[in-house]
N, C-alpha and C positions, 0 to 999 in steps of 0.2 A: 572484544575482537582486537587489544590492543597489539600490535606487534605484525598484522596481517595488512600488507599493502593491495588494497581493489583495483583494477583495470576500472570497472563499473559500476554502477549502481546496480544492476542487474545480476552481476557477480556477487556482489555484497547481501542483495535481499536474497536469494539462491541459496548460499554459505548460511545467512542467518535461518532462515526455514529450518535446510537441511538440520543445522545442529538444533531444532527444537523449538523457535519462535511461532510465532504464531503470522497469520499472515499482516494484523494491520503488524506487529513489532516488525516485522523482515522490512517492510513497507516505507514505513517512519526511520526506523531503525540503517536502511540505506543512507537516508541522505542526512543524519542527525550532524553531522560535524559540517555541511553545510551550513545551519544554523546556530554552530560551535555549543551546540548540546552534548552533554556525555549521553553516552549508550544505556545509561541507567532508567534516567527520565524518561526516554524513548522506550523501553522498555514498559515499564510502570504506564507509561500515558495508555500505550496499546494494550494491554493486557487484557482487558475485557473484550475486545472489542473481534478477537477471530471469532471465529465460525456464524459470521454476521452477529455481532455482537451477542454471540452464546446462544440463539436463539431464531438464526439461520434467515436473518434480514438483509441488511446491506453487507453486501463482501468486505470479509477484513482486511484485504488489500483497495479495496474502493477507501473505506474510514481511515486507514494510514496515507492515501495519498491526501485526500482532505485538509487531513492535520498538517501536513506538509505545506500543502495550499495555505492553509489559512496559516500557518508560521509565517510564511512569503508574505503574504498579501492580504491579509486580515486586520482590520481595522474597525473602530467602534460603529459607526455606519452600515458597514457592511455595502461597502463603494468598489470593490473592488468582487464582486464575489463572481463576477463571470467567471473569473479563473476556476471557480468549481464546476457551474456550471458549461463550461467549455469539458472540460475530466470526463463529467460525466454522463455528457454525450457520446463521447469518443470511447470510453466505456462501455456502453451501453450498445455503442453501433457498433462493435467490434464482437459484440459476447449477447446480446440480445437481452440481456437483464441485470440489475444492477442488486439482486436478494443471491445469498447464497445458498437457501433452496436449490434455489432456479438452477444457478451456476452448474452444482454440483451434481444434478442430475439425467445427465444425456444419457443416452443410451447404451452401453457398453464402456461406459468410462466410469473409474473410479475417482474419489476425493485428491487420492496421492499425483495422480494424473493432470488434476485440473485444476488445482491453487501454485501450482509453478507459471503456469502459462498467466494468471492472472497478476500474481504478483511479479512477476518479469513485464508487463504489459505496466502496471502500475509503477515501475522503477525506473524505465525505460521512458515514460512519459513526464515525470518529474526530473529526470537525466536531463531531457531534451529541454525542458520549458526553467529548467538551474543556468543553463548555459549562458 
């Protein structure tokens, strides 16, 4: 996405969906130059990991902000990991479940419909806690 200036993180995971990422890549993939990672890595880390890691577990925008998380604030201890579990409560309180099963299945609503709201939610929350 060289050459393309973001407003946001939101903007950016949105843009990267749309042209074909997957959700954690859109996810990861937002805020990689935060962590002065090329878009490659970010790509390659998330790859397995949409449609809840292939296999319809945890949302692939939950595991992209994760990896983000634990970029930030991961350490060998694992001393700092509220920061995950702070995500993903707020997650979870926000959308009632943290499997993409679950996610993708309301009533009347399609997949195309309901990985934007989630990885906008997950962009939008590492936007804020980047700051």
């Amino acid at each position: 996405m060289k050459g393309i200036d973001f407003v946001d993180y939101q903007e950016k995971a949105t843009t990267l969906h749309e042209s074909g990422e997957n959700c954690c890549q859109s996810v990861l993939g937002c805020c990689c130059e935060h962590f002065q990672m090329d878009a490659e890595t970010a790509y390659r880390l998330g790859a397995f990991f949409g449609g809840g890691m292939r296999c319809g577990e945890v949302c692939g925008a939950v595991t992209g902000a994760l990896m983000a998380l634990g970029l930030a604030y991961g350490d060998q201890e694992n001393r700092k990991c509220q920061k995950s579990h702070e995500f993903l409560k707020a997650f979870e309180a926000a959308y009632g479940h943290l499997a993409c099963k679950e996610l993708l299945a309301p009533p009347g609503m399609k997949k195309k419909e309901m990985c934007p709201k989630y990885i906008n939610f997950a962009a939008k929350y590492l936007e804020d806690e980047f700051k």
